[in-house]
N, C-alpha and C positions, 0 to 999 in steps of 0.2 A: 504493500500500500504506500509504503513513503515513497517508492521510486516511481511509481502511478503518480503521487501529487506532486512530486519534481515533472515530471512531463507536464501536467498541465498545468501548473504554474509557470514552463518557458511556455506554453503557449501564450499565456496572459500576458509575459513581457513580450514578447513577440508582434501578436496581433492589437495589442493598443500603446502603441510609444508613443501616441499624441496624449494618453491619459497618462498624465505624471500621477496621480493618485493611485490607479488605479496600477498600474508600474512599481510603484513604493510597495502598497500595500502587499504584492505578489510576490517583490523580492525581499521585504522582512516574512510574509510566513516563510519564503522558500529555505531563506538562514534559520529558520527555527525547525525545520523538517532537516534540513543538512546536520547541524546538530545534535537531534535526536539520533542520527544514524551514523554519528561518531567521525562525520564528514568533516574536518574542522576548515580546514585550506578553504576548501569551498566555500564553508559559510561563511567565513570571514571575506572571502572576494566577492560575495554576493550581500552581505550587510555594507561594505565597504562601497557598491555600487546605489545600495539604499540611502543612503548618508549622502552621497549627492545629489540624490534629489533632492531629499529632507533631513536636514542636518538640526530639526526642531524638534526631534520624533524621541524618546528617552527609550520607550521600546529596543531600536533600532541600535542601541548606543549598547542595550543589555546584550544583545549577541555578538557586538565586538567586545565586549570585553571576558564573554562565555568562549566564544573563539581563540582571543587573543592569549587566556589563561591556559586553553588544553595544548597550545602551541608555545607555551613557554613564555610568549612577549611580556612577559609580566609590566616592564615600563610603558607600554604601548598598552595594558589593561587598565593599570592607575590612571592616566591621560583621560580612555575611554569614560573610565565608570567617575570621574570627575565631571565630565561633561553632561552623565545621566545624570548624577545628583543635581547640578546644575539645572536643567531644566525638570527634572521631579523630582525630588526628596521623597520616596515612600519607602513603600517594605523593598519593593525590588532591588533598588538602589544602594541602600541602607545594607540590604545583606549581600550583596556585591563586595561591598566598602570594608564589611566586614571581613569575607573568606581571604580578600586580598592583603588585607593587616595578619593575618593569619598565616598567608605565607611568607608574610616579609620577618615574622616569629612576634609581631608588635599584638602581644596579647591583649592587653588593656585596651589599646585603642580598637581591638576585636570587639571586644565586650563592649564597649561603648555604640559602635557602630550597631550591632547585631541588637541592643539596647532602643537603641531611635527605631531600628527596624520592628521591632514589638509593639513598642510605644504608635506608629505609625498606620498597624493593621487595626481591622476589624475583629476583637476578641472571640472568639471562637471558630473565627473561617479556620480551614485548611492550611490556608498561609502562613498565616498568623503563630496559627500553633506549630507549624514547622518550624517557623522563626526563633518563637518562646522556647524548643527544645532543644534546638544548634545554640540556644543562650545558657541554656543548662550542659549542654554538652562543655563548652566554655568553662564555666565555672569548674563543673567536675574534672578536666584535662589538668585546672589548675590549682586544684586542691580543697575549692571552696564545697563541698559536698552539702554542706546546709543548703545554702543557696540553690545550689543545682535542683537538690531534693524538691525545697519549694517550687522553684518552675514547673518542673515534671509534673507536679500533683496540681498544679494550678491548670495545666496544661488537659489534666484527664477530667478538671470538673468541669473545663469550657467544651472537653469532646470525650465524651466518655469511651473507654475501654481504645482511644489513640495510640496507634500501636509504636509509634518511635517514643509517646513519652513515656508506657510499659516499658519498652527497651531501658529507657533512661532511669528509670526506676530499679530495673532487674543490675544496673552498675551500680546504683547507687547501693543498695544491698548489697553487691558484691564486695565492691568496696571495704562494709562493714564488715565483711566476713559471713552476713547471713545470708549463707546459701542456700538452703532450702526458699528462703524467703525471692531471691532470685532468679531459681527455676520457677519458681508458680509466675512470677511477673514476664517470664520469657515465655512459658507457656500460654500464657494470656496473649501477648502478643503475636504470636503463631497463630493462635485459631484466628486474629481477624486478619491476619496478612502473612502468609506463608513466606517468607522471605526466606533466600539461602544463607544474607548474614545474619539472621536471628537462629535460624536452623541450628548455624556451626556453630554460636555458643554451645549448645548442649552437647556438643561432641568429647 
């Protein structure tokens, strides 16, 4: 299916170049399908092609710097995701801002970033709660296990039985040494999302 909507989306850059909208909009989905299928080169020369048109777009700005990251450009991702906070500050942005303090090893200004990005969403979307547990991931990578612990649990009363904040929950247990208390939180999280890296905890 993704290399079906790569065809028809050159068709749409193709058959309308008098529509610059219409143009944009076909070559930011196509960077977001190139992406998904671990295309990176591509999407970055087809975001890169979107940004000429509309260089207003913060969308557009998220896939060069998704691109730019899995190609290493990492100075060429800070540039980008400067640009998107620039014209949006929200959650996308915000946790851009974060993964990339992240890799430069600048934890705090992680935390901070990934912070605004909470603070930014709508409490209990999807997002949001994604956000709130890559904040508790955070905390717990750096010791703070209270902290984490509360996200996590704050995390599961806005989306109940949320399987990365169960995840986050089943380390935080870990952590303490309470293991049994651990596997039930990994198990919980299995039955709603069969994932292979929650599987291999229990190995």
């Amino acid at each position: 299916y993704s290399n079906a909507a790569v065809q028809m989306l050159d068709k749409v850059t193709e058959s309308t170049t008098g529509n610059k909208d219409l143009v944009f909009q076909a070559l930011s989905l196509k960077s977001a399908v190139l992406l998904n299928m671990h295309q990176f080169k591509a999407a970055l020369e087809t975001a890169q092609k979107g940004v000429a048109i509309n260089n207003y777009n913060a969308g557009i700005y998220g896939a060069l710097v998704d691109a730019n990251v899995e190609l290493g450009n990492y100075e060429e991702a800070v540039k980008d995701c400067d640009q998107m906070i620039n014209i949006r500050p929200d959650l996308r942005s915000y946790s851009r801002a974060s993964y990339l303090r992240q890799i430069y090893g600048q934890n705090k200004a992680a935390i901070e970033a990934m912070n605004m990005a909470v603070a930014a969403g709508m409490p209990g979307s999807e997002t949001t709660e994604w956000a709130r547990t890559n904040l508790a991931d955070l905390y717990l990578n750096t010791g703070n296990i209270d902290s984490a612990s509360i996200l996590y649990r704050t995390s599961l009363v806005y989306r109940k039985d949320y399987p990365y904040a169960l995840m986050g929950m089943s380390k935080v247990e870990q952590s303490k040494k309470n293991y049994d208390a651990a596997i039930a939180y990994t198990k919980s999280a299995i039955q709603v999302l069969s994932e292979a890296a929650f599987v291999s905890t229990l190995a």
